[in-house]
Backbone bond lengths (Angstrom), bond angles and torsions (degrees), N, CA, C in turn:
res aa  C-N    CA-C-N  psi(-1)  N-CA   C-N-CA  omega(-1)  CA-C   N-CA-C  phi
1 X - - - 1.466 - - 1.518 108.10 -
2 X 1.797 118.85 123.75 1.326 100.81 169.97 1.226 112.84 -79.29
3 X 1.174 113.54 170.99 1.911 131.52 171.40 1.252 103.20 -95.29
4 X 1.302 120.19 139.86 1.653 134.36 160.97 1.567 98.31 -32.29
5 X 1.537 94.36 129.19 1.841 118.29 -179.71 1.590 100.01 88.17
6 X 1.205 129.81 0.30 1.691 90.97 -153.66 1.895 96.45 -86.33
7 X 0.971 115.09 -0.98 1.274 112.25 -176.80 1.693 112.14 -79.06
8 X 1.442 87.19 -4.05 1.756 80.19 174.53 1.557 107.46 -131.25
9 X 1.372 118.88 33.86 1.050 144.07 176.65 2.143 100.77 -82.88
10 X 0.944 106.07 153.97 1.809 119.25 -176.20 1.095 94.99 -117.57
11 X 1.367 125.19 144.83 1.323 119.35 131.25 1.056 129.12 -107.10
12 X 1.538 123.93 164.10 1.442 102.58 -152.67 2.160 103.10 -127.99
13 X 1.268 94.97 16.61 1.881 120.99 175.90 1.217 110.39 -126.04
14 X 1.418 104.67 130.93 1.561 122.75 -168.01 1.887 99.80 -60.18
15 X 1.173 122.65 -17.20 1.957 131.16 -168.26 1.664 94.90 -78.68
16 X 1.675 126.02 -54.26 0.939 108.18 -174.33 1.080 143.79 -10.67
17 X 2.000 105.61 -74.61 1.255 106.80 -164.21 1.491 118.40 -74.62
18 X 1.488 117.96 -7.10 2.036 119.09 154.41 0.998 120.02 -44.94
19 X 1.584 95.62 -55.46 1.935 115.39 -163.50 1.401 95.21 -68.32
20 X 1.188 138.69 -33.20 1.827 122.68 170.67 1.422 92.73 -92.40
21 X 1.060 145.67 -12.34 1.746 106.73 156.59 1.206 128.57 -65.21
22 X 1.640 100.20 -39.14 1.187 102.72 179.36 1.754 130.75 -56.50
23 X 1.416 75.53 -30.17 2.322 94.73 -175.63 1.190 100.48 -83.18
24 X 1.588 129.12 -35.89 1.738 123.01 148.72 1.387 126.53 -32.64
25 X 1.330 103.17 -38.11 1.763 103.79 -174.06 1.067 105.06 -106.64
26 X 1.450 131.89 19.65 1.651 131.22 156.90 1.258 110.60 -101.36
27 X 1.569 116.46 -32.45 1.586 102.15 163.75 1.269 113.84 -75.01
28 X 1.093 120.84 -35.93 1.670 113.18 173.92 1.385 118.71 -35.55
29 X 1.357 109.59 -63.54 1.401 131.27 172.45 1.325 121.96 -40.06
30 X 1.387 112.74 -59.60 1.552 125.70 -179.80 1.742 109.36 -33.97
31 X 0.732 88.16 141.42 2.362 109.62 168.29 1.818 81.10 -70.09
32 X 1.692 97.88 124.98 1.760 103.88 172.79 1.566 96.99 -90.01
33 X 1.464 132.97 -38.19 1.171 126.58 -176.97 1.861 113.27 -45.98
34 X 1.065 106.97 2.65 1.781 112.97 -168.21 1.905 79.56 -83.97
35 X 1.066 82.26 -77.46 1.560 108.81 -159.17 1.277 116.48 -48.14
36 X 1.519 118.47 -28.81 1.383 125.48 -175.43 1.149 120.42 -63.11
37 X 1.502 97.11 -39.46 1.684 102.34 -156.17 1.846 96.11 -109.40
38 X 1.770 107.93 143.82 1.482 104.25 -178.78 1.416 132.43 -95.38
39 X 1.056 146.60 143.60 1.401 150.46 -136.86 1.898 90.93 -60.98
40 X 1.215 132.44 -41.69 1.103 139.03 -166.40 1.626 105.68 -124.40
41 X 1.320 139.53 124.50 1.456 125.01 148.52 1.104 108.93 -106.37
42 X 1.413 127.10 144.35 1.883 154.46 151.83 1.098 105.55 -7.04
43 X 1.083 110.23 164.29 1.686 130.19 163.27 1.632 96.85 -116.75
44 X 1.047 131.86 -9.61 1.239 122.31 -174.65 1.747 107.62 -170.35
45 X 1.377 112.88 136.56 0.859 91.57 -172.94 2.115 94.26 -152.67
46 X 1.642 108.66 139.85 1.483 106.18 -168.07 1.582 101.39 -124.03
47 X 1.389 103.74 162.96 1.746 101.85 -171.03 1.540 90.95 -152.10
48 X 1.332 117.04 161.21 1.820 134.16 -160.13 1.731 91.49 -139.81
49 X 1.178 94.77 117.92 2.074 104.26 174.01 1.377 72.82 -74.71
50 X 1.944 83.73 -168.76 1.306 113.35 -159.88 1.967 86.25 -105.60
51 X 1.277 126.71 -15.92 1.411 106.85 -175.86 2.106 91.42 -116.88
52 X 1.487 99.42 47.05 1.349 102.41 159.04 1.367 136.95 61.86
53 X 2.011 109.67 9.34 1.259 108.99 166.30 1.621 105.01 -88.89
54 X 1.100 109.29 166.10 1.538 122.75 -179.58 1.336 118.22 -119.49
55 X 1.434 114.01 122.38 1.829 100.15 168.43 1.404 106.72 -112.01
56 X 1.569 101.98 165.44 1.669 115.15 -171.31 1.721 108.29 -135.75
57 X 1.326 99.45 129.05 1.592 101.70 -160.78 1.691 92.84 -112.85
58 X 1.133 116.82 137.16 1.790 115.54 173.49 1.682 84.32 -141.19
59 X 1.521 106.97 -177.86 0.995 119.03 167.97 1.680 123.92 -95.86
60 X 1.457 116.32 19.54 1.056 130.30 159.67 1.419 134.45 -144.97
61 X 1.565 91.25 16.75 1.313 111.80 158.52 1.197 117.81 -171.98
62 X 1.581 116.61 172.44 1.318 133.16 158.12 1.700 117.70 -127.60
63 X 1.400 94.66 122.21 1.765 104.99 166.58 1.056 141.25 -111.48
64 X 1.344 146.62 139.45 1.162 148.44 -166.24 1.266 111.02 -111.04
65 X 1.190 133.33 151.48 1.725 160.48 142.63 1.517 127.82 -128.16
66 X 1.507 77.57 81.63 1.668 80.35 175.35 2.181 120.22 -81.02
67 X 1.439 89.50 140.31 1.976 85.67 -170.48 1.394 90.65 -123.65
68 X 1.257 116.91 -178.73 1.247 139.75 -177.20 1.458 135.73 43.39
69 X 1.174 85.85 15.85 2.097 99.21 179.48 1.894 85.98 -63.38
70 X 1.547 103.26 156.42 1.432 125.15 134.53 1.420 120.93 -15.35
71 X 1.532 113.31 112.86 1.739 115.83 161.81 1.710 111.42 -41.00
72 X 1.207 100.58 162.62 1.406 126.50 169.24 2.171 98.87 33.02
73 X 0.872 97.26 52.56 2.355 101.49 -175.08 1.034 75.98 -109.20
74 X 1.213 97.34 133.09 2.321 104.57 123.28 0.799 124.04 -74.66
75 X 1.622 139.45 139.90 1.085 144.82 -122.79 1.661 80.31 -148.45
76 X 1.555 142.91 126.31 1.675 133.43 130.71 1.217 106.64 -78.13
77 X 1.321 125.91 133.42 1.489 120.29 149.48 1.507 117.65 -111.28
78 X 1.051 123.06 96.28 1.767 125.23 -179.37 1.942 98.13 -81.74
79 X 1.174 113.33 135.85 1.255 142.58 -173.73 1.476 114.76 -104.48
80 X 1.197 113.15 119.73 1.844 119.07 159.71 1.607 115.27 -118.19
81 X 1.111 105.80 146.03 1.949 107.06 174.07 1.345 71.55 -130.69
82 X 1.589 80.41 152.19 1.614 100.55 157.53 1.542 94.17 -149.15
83 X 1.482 112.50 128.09 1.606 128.15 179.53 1.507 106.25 -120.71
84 X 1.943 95.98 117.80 1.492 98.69 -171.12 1.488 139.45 53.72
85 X 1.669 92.50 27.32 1.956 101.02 -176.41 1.880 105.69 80.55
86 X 1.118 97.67 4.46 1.834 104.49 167.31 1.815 108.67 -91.25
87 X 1.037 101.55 120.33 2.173 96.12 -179.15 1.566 91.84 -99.67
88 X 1.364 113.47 151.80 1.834 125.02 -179.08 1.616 77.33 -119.30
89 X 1.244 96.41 158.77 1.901 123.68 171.52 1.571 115.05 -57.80
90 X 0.761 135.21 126.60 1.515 141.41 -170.45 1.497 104.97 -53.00
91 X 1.139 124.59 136.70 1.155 131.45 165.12 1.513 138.02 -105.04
92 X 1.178 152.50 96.50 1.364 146.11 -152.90 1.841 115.86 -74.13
93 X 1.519 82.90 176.44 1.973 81.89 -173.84 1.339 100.08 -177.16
94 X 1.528 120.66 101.71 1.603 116.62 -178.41 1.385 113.26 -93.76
95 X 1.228 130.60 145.48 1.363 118.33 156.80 1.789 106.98 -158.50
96 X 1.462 99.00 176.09 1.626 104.83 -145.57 2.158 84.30 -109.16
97 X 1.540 104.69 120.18 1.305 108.56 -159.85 1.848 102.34 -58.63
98 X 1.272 125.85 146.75 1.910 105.59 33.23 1.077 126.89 -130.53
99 X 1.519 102.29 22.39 1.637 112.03 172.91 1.777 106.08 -171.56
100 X 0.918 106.17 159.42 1.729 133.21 -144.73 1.726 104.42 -172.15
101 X 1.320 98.21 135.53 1.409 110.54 166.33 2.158 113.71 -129.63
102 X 1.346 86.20 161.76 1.781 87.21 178.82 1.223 91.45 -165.81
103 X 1.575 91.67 153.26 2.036 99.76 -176.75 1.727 79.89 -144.39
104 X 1.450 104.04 139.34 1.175 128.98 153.69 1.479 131.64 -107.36
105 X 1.563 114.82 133.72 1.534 92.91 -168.05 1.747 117.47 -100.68
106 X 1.282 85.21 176.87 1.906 87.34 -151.51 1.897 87.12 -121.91
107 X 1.535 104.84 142.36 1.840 131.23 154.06 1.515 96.53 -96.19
108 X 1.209 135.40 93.67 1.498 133.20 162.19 2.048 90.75 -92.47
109 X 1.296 102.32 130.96 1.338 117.58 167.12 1.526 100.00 -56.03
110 X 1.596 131.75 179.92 1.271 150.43 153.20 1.290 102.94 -60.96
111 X 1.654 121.58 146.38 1.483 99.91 150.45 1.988 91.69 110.46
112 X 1.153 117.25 173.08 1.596 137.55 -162.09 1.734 81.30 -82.93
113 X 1.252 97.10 140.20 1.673 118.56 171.00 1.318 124.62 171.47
114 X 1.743 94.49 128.91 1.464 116.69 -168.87 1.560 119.01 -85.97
115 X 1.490 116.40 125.08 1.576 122.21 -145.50 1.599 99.83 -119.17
116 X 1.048 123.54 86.61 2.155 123.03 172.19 1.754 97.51 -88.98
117 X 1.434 80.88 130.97 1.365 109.17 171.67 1.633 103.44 -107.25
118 X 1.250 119.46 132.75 1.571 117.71 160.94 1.642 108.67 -149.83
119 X 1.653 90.68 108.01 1.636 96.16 165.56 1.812 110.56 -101.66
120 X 0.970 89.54 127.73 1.365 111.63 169.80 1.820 109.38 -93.30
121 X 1.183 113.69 133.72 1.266 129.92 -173.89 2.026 127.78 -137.09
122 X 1.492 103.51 127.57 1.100 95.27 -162.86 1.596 106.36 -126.36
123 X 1.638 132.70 144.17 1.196 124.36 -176.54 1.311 84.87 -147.28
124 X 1.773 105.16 128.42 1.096 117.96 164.77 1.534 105.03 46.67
125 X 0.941 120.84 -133.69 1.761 124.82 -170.49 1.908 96.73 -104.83
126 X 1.388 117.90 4.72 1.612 96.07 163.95 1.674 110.81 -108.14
127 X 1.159 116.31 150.82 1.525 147.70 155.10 0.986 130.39 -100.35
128 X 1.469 109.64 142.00 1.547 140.55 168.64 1.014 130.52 -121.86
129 X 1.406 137.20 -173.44 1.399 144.21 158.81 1.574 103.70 -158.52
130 X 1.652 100.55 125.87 1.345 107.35 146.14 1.178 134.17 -133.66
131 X 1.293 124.54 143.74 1.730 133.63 -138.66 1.852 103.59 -150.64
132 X 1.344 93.14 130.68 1.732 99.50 165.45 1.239 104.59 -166.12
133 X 1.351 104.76 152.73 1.876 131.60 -161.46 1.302 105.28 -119.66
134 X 1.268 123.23 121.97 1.547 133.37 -163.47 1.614 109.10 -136.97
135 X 2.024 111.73 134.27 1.282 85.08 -166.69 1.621 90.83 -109.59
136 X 1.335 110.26 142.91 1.882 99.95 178.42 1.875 101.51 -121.32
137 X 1.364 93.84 162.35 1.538 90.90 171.18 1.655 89.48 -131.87
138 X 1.607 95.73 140.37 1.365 126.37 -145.79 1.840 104.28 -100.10
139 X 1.209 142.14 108.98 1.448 99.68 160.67 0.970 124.70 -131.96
140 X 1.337 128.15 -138.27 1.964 116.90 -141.28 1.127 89.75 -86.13
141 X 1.690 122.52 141.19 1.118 106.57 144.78 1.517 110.89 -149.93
142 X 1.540 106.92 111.41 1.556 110.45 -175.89 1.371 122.65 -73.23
143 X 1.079 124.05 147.72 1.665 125.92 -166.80 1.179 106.93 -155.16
144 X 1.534 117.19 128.57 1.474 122.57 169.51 1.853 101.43 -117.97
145 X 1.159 93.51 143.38 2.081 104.13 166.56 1.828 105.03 -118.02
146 X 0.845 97.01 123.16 1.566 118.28 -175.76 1.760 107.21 -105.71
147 X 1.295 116.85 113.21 1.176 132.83 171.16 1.615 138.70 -122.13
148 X 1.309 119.10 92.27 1.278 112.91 -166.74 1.619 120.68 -102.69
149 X 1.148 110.66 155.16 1.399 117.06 -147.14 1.431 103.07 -121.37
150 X 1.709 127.62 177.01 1.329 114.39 -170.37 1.353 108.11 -156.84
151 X 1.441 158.08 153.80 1.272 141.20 153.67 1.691 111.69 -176.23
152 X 1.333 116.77 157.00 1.681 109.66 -150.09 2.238 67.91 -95.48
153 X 1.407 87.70 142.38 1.568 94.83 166.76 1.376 114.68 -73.86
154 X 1.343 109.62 134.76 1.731 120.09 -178.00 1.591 109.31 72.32
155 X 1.267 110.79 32.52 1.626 102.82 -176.64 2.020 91.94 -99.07
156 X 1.253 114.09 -60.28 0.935 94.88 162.24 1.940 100.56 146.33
157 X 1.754 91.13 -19.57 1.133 103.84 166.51 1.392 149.55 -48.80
158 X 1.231 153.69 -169.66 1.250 132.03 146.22 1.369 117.70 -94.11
159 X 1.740 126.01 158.71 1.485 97.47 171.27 1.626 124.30 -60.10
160 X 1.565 118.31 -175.76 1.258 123.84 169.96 1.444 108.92 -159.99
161 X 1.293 115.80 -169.43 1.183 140.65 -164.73 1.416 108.05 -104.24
162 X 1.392 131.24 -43.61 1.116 143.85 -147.42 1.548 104.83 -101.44
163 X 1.471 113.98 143.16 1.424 113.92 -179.29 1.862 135.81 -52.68
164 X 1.452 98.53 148.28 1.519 81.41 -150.91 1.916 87.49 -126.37
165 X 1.459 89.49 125.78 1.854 102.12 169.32 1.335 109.90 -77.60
166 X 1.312 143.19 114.79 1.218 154.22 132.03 1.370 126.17 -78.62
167 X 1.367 105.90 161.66 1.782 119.98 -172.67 1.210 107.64 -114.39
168 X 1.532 133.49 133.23 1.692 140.80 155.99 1.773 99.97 -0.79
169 X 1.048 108.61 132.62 1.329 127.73 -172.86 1.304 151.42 28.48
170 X 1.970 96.80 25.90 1.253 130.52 156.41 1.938 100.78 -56.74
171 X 1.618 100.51 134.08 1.476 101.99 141.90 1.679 131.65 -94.11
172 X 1.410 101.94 151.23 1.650 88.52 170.28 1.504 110.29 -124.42
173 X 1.171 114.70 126.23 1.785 135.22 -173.74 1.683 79.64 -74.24
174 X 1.620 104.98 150.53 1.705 116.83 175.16 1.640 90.97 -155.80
175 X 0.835 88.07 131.33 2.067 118.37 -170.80 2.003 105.27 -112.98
176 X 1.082 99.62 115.08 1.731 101.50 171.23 1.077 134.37 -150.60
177 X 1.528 108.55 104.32 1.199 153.80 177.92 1.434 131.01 -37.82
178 X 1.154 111.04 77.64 1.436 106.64 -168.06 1.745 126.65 -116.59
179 X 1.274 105.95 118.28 1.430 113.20 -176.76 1.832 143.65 -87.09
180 X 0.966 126.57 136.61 1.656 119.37 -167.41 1.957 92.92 -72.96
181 X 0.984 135.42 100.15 1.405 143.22 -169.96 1.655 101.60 -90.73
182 X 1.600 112.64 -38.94 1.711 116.63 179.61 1.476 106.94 -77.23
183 X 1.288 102.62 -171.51 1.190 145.35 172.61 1.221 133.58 -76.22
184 X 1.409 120.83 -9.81 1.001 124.75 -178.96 1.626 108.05 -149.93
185 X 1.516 113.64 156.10 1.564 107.16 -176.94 1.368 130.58 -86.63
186 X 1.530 113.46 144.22 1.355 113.57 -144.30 1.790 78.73 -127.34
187 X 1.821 106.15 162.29 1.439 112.09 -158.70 1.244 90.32 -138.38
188 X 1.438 132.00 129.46 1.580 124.45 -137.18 1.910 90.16 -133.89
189 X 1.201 106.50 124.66 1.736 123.60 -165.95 1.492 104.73 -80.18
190 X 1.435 109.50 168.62 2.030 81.22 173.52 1.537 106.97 -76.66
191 X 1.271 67.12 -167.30 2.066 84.34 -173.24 1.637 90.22 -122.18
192 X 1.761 93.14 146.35 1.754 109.93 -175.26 1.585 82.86 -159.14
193 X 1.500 111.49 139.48 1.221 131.15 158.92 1.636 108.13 -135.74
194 X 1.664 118.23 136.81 1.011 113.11 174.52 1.286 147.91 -65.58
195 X 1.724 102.53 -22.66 1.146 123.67 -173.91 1.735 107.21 -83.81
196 X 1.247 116.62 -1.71 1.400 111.72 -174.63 2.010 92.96 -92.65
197 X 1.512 95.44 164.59 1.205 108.91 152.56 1.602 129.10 -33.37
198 X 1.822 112.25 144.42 1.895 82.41 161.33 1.659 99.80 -99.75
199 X 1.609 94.78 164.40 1.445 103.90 -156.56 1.598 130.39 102.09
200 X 1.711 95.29 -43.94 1.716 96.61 -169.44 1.437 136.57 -99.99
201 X 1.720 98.64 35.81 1.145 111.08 171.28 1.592 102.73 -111.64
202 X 1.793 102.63 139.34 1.800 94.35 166.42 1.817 89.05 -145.52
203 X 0.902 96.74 -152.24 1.410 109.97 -151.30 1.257 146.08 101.05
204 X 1.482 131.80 173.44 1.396 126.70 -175.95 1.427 106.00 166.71
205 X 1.164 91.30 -145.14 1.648 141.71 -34.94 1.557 111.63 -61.54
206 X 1.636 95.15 154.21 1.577 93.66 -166.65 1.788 100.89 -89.18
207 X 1.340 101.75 154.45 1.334 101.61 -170.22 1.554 129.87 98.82
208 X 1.682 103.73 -28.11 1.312 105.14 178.70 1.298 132.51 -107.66
């Protein structure tokens, strides 16, 4: 790799100019995947333009702060991610200048992954773009959301959440809702509660 100036560097021994061909044709040579990637990547990682908005990269999100637009503007901001050479649908974000923020949320897999941000920005009839590529390393994180549900059978209602008055030899049907919240895939066992009937549990599917 040269260093800033070296191109206007002399040498002043007839060996030089070999000895940098030669060190030319060892980087040439070299595997770039060595070099590219750094012994450690972030879990998070933030960067400051030069007209003072800031973006913030996590592995479950990305945020924006945009500063220094024009007083009293409308501001569009249309949004792209792209995760690992994957692009998501643009997303919008108005605000009245000279600063506005928006966070979009992010599924980063486990594991090394490359995160482009590109906001595109529009005022009145001028345009911009601002864009940055962040590398994070991601890790496991399993998550379940547990949701249970409630409703007198044959009432007619839907289930809910909220407490429920019943009468002597009303049944109550209970529904529970459960979600993959992590990052990674989870393989779901049956379900048995004691207090229910036998027989009166169904649902599923197990496994999925």
């Amino acid at each position: 790799m040269h260093t800033p100036g070296a191109r206007r560097r002399r040498w002043g021994r007839s060996l030089a100019l070999p000895l940098v061909l030669a060190l030319a044709l060892v980087a040439f040579l070299a595997p770039t995947g060595q070099a590219a990637q750094p012994a450690e990547w972030p879990t998070e990682v933030s960067h400051e333009f030069a007209n003072g908005s800031v973006v913030r990269f996590t592995c479950t999100q990305v945020s924006w702060t945009f500063n220094n637009f024009p007083e009293a503007t409308r501001i569009l901001i249309a949004e792209t991610l792209i995760l690992n050479g994957s692009q998501s649908a643009p997303t919008e974000f108005r605000f009245e200048g000279p600063r506005g923020s928006y966070t979009t949320s992010l599924e980063a897999p486990p594991g090394r992954d490359i995160i482009r941000s590109v906001a595109r920005w529009t005022r009145n009839r001028t345009h911009g773009v601002i864009a940055f590529a962040a590398r994070l390393s991601c890790p496991l994180a399993p998550s379940l959301s547990v949701e249970k549900l409630q409703e007198i059978a044959g009432s007619g209602n839907s289930f809910t959440a909220a407490p429920l008055t019943g009468l002597v030899g009303q049944t109550v049907d209970y529904e529970a809702l459960v979600a993959n919240t992590g990052n990674v895939p989870v393989t779901l066992g049956s379900f048995t509660d004691p207090r229910c009937d036998a027989g009166s549990v169904s649902g599923g599917p197990i496994g999925g």
